[in-house]
Structures are given as C-alpha cells and as structure tokens.
C-alpha positions as CSV (number, residue, x, y, z in Angstrom):
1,X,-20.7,46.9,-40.9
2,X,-23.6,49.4,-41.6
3,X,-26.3,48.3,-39.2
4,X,-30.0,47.9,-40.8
5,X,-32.7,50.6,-38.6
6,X,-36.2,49.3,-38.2
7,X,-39.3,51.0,-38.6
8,X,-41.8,50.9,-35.5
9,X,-45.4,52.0,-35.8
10,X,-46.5,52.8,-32.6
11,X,-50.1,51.5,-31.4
12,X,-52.8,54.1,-32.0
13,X,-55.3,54.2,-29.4
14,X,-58.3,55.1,-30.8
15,X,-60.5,56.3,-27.4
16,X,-63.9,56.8,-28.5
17,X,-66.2,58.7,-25.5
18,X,-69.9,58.2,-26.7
19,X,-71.2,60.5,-24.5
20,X,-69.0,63.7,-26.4
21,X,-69.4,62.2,-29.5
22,X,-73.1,62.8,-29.8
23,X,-73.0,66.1,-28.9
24,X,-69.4,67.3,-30.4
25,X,-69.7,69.6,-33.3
26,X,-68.0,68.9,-36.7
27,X,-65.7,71.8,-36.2
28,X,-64.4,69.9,-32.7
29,X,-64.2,66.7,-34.5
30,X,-61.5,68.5,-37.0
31,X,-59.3,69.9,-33.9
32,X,-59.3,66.6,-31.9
33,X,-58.0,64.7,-35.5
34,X,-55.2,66.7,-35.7
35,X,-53.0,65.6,-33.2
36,X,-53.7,62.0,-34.7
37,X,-52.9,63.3,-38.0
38,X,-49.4,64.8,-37.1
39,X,-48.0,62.1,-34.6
40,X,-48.2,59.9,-38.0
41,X,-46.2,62.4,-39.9
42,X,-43.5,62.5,-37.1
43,X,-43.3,58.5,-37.1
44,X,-42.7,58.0,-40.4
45,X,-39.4,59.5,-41.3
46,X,-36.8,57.6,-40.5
47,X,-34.9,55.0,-43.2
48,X,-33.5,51.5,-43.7
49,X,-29.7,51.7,-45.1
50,X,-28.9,48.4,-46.9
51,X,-25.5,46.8,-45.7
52,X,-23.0,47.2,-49.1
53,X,-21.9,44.2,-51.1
54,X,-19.2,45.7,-52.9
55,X,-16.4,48.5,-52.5
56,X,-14.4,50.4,-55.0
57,X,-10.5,50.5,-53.9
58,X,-7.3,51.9,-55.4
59,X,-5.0,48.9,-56.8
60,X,-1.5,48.5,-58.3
61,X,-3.6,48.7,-61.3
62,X,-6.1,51.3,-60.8
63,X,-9.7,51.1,-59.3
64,X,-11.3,48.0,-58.7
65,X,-14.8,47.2,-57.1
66,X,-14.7,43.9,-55.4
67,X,-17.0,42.2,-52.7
68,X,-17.1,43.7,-49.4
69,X,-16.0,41.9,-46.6
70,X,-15.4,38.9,-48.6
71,X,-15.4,35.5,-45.8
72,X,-13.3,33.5,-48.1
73,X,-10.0,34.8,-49.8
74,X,-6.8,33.9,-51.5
75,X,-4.0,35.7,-50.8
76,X,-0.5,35.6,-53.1
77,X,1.7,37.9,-51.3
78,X,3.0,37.6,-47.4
79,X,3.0,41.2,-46.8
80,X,-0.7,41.4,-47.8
81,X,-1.2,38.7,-45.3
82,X,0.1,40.3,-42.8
83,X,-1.2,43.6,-42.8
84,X,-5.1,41.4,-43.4
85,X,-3.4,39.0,-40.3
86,X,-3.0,42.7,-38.5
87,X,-6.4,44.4,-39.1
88,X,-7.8,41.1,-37.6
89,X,-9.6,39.5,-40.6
90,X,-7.6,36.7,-40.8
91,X,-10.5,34.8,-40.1
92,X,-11.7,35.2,-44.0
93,X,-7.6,34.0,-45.4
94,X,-8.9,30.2,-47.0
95,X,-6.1,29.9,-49.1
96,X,-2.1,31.1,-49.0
97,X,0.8,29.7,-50.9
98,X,2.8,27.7,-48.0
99,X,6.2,28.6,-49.6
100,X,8.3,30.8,-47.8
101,X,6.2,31.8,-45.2
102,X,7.8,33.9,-42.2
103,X,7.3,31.9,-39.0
104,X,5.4,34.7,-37.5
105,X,2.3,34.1,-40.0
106,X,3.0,30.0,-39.8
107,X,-0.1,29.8,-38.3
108,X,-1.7,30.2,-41.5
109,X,-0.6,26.9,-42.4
110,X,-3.2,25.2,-40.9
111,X,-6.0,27.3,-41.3
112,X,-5.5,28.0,-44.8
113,X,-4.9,25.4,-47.8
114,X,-1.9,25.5,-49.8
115,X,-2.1,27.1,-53.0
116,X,1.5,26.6,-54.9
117,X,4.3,28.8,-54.5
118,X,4.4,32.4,-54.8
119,X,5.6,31.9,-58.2
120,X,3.8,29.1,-59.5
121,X,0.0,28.9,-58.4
122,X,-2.1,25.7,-57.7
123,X,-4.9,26.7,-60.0
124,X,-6.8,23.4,-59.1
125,X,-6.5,23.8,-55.6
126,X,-7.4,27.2,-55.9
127,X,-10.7,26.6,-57.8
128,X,-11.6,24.0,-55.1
129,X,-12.2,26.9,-52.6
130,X,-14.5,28.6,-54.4
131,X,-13.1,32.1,-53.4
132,X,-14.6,35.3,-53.1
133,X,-11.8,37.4,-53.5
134,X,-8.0,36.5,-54.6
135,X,-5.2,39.1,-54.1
136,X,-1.9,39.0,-55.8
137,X,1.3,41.3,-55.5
138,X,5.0,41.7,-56.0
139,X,6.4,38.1,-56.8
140,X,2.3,36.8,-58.3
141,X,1.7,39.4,-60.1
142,X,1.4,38.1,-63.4
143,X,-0.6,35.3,-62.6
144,X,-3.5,38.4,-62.4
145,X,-5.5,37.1,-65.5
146,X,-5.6,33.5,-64.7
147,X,-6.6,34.3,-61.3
148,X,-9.4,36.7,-62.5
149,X,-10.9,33.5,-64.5
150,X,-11.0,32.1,-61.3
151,X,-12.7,35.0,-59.2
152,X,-12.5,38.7,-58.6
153,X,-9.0,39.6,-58.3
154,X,-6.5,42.8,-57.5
155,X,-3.3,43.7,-57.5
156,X,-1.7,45.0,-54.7
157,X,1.9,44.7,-55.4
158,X,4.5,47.1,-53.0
159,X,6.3,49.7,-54.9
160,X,10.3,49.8,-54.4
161,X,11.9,53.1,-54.2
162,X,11.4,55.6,-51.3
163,X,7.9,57.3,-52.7
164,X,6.7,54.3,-54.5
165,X,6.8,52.2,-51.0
166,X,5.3,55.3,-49.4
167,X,2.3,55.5,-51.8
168,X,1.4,51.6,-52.3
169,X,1.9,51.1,-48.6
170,X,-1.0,53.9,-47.6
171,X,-2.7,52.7,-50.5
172,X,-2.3,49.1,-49.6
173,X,-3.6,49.3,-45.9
174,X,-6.4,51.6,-46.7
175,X,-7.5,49.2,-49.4
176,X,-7.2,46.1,-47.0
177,X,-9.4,48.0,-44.4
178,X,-12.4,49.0,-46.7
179,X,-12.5,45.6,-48.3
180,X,-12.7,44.3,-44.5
181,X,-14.9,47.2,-43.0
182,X,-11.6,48.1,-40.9
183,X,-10.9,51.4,-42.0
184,X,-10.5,53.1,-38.9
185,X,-8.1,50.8,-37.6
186,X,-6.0,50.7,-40.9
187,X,-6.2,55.3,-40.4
188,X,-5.0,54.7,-37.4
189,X,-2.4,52.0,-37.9
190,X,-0.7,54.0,-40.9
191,X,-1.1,57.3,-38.6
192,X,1.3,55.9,-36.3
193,X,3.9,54.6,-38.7
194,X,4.0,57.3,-40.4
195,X,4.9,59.4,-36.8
196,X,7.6,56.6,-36.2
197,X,9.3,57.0,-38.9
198,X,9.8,60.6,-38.8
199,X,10.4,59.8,-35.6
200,X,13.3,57.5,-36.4
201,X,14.8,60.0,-39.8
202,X,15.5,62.7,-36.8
203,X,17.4,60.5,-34.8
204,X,19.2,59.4,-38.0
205,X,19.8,62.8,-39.4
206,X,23.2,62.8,-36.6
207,X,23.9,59.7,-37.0
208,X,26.6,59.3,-39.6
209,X,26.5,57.5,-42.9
210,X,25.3,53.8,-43.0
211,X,24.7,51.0,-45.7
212,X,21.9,48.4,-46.5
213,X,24.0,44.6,-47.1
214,X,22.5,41.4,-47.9
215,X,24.7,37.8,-47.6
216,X,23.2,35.5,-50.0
217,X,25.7,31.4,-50.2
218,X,28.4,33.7,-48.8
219,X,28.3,36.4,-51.4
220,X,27.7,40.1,-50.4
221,X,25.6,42.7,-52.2
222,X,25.1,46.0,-51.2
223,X,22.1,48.3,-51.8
224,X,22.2,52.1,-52.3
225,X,19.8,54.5,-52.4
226,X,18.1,54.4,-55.8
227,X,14.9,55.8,-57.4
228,X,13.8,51.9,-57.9
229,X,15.7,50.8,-55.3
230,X,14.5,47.7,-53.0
231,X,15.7,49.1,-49.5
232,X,15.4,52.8,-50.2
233,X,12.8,53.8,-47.8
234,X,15.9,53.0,-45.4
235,X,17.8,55.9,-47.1
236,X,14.7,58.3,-48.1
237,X,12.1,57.9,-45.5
238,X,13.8,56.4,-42.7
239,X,16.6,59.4,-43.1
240,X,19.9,57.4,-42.9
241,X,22.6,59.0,-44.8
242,X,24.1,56.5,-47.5
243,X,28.2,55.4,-47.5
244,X,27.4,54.9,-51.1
245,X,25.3,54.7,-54.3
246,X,23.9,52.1,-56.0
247,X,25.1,51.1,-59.1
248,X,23.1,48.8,-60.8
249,X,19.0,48.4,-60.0
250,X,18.8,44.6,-59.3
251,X,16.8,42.7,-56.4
252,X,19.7,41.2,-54.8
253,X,21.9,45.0,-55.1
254,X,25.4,45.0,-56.4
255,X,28.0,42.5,-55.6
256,X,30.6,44.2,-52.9
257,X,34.0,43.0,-51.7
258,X,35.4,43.5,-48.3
259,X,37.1,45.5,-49.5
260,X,34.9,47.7,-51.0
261,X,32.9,47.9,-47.3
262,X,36.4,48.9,-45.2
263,X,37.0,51.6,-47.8
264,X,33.6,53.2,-47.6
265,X,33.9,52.5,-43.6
266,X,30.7,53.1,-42.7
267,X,29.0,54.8,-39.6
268,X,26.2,52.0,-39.6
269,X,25.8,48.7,-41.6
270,X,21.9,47.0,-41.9
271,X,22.7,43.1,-42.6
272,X,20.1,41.1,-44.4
273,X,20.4,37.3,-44.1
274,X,18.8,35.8,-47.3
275,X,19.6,32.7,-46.7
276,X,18.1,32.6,-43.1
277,X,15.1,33.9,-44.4
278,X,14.5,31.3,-47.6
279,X,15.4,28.3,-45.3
280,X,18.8,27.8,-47.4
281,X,21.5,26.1,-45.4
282,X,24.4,28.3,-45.5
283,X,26.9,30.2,-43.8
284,X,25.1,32.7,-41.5
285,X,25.6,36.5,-42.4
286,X,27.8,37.4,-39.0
287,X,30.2,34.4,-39.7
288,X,30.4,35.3,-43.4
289,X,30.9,39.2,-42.2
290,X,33.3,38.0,-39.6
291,X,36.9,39.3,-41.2
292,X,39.6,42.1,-39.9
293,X,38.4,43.9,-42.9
294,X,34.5,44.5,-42.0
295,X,35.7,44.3,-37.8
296,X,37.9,47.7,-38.6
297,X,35.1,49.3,-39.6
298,X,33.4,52.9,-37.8
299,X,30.0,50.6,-37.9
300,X,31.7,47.2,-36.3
301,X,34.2,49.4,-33.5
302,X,30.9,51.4,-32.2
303,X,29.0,48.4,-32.4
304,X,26.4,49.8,-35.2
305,X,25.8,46.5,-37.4
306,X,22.1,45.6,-36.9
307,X,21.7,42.2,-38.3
308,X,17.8,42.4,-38.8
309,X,14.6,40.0,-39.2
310,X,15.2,39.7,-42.6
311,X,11.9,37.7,-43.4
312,X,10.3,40.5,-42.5
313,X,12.2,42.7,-44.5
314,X,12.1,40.2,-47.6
315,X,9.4,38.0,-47.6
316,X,6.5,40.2,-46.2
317,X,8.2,43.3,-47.6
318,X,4.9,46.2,-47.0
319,X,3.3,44.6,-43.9
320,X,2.1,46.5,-41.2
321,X,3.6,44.2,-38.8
322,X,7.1,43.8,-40.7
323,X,6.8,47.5,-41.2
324,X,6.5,48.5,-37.6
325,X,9.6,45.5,-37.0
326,X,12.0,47.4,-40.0
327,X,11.2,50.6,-38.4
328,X,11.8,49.8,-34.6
329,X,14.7,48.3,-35.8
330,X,16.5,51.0,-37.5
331,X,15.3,53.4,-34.7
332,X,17.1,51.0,-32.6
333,X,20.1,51.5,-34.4
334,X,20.1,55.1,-34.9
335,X,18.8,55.9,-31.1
C-alpha cells in the first residue's frame, strides 16, 4: 500500500521591532528578507504519491491490467486459492466453486458463496456479487469470455510439463502478490521453493529410479516423464530418475498392469489416490496396490512407496501450500 505524504507549511512568524524598523536602511531590509525567502523554498519540495488503482500482470494469456487490491474476488481454480489463501488475502475471496474443494481450504465454504462447479459456473450467482476481479485457470478456463462480461477477468491456468509448471508457477505467485500488494512475501515464498527443490533433486540424484501411479475405481495408470506431462516436475525439477516413459499424454497417464510395475521394479513408487481426493467411494490405493506382484518390488521391500496428499497434488495442483506439501513429500522419500 503506497502511503499518501502530507504537505506541512510551517507557521511564519513575522517579528516586526518598530524601533529598528524606523531606522533600518533599505539595503538591511533586503538581507533580513532572505532567510524568509529561502526557508520557503526549502519547505516546498516534497510530493503527494497517489495510491494505484490498477496493476499490469503477466497471465496464461499475456498482460493484463486489472484492479489493484481488488476486496471482492472470484476465484475458479483451488490452486489459485491457495497460494491467495497463502499470501494472506483471503480476506478479499467472495466467491469459489464449492466442488471439490481440498479440506484444507474448506474454510472457504463459509466465507465465500458458491459459484457452480469448476466446470460449469453459476453465472447468476456470480453476477449477484458484484465482483471486482474473477480468476480462472486449468479446469475454468474456457469460461474466460463469459466471465469477462461479468467483470475483469485473467487467466491463470498452471502449465503441465517440467518448464511449463516452473514458468506459470513464478509467474502465478508473482502475479497473485502484485494484484494483492504482497510482492515481497510472494519473492520470498517462491525463493524458498525454489531452494527446496534443488534441495530435494540432490538427494534424488542417488536414489534409484522411481515412478509417479495414480488408482482411479481400482484401475492403475502410470505417468512418465513427458514434455506435457501432468506429474513431470516429479521427474525434471524434483530430479527423480524415471523406471519408465510415458506413452500416451493423457490426464489420468497410461493404463498399467501389475505386471507391467514388477517388471519395471522400481527403486521408488509415488501413489496418487484419485478417488480419495474426488470423494468417490472406492477401493483405497494401498488395498488396490496390495498384491505379491507390487509387494516384490525394490520400492515395496525398502519401504519406498509414498502414498501422498493427493488433493494437493490434484485439485490445487500450483499452490504454494500444495507445492511446499508435493515437495516435502518427495524429499521425504528420497532423504
């Protein structure tokens, strides 16, 4: 917040000595003026800086100027919330879609109204708030030129692939702390992820070869690295070395066997439960990966299968809080 200076005149005391005066010449009546004369000069300098209104950010879809520190918002992508819920302007979030929501942003759910589903937007209930900002990403995307009918809108989707996170994320959380005068905190913040994971691809360099899986209504899919690829960072910032390639770019990876896992018998294996994190009931990912074929495994005899928080690896995928989680957590397993 810029912080508005204010001018101060100071009193001039004019002394006037009638005695001196009717006998001071004109020439002393110049000197004794010009101390007068410059103290105003000195005074006068200083400025008022007008707090800004608006700030220009980079977005998913190029610059965008938009209010500054807007104090009511609409938000269309969990990771957003979070790193907003992080940099402590949460304060400002009036409207979120209710769907899906991890539990640790549940809070949200009674501050802020519900406003549809990630994928399909209550327009109405949006309108009724009378934002001054709405932010989509990722899943809501598309819904960008309905929302900007509605109110000043960007696009801060999270890119998949090792660089493409790496880029949207910085650009992300910078973004989020101008619009919210928090810059410094969102500098610092992305300073120390950034030293954590190096931190963790060290540790991982020795630490064999390992494999992102996801259990979905008792299927498996595995995820390789992949230019485009949804867990890649795991692979290409956070340094693991991968059991094996992806085959086909799709957001739920390519369907695996048991098979297919004791073959590759992996060093480390990263298990996401989709089905824990959507609220599906359905067999939980260790029962479904509980088999002599996954327990004969390098990953499974050294104890190296890290079941992880999977909402925060899937539903507020780019967050600075699930961010620091996915990180600690692989560090965990690679320590």
């Amino acid at each position: 917040m810029s912080v508005a200076t204010r001018l101060r005149l100071p009193a001039l005391a004019a002394v006037t000595v009638l005695a001196l005066a009717a006998c001071a010449s004109d020439t002393e009546s110049e000197e004794t003026a010009e101390p007068a004369a410059e103290d105003l000069a000195e005074v006068v300098e200083e400025t008022t800086e007008a707090a800004p209104t608006e700030v220009t950010v980079v977005t998913a879809q190029g610059e965008a100027t938009v209010p500054f520190q807007p104090e009511t918002v609409v938000i269309f992508e969990h990771g957003i919330l979070d790193t907003v819920d992080a940099l402590g302007a949460g304060d400002a979030v009036a409207g979120i879609p209710h769907h899906a929501l991890p539990d640790y942003l549940a809070g949200y759910t009674e501050s802020a109204a519900n406003t549809g589903t990630l994928f399909e937007p209550d327009y109405e209930a949006i309108n009724a708030l009378e934002p001054d900002l709405i932010i989509v990403g990722g899943r809501s995307a598309a819904t960008l030129p309905e929302m900007e009918a509605i109110a000043p809108t960007i696009d801060l989707s999270f890119g998949w692939g090792s660089q493409a996170f790496q880029e949207t994320f910085t650009a992300n959380t910078t973004a989020l702390g101008q619009i919210f005068g928090a810059e410094d905190e969102a500098a610092a913040a992305i300073a120390e992820v950034t030293t954590d994971v190096q931190a963790v691809a060290a540790d991982a360099a020795d630490a064999g070869t390992g494999l992102v899986l996801m259990t979905s209504a008792g299927e498996v899919s595995a995820y390789g690295p992949a230019e485009e690829g949804r867990f890649d960072f795991v692979y290409g910032l956070l340094g693991v070395t991968p059991a094996a390639e992806q085959v086909a770019i799709d957001t739920h990876g390519d369907a695996v066997s048991f098979e297919y896992i004791a073959e590759l018998n992996p060093d480390l294996l990263i298990v996401l439960d989709r089905d824990a994190a959507i609220g599906t009931e359905a067999e939980a990912a260790e029962a479904v990966l509980d088999n002599e074929l996954v327990a004969g495994t390098s990953a499974a005899t050294n104890d190296k299968i890290l079941y992880v928080d999977t909402a925060k690896w899937y539903l507020s995928y780019g967050g600075l809080t699930s961010v620091g989680t996915i990180v600690d957590e692989v560090g965990s397993l690679v320590g």
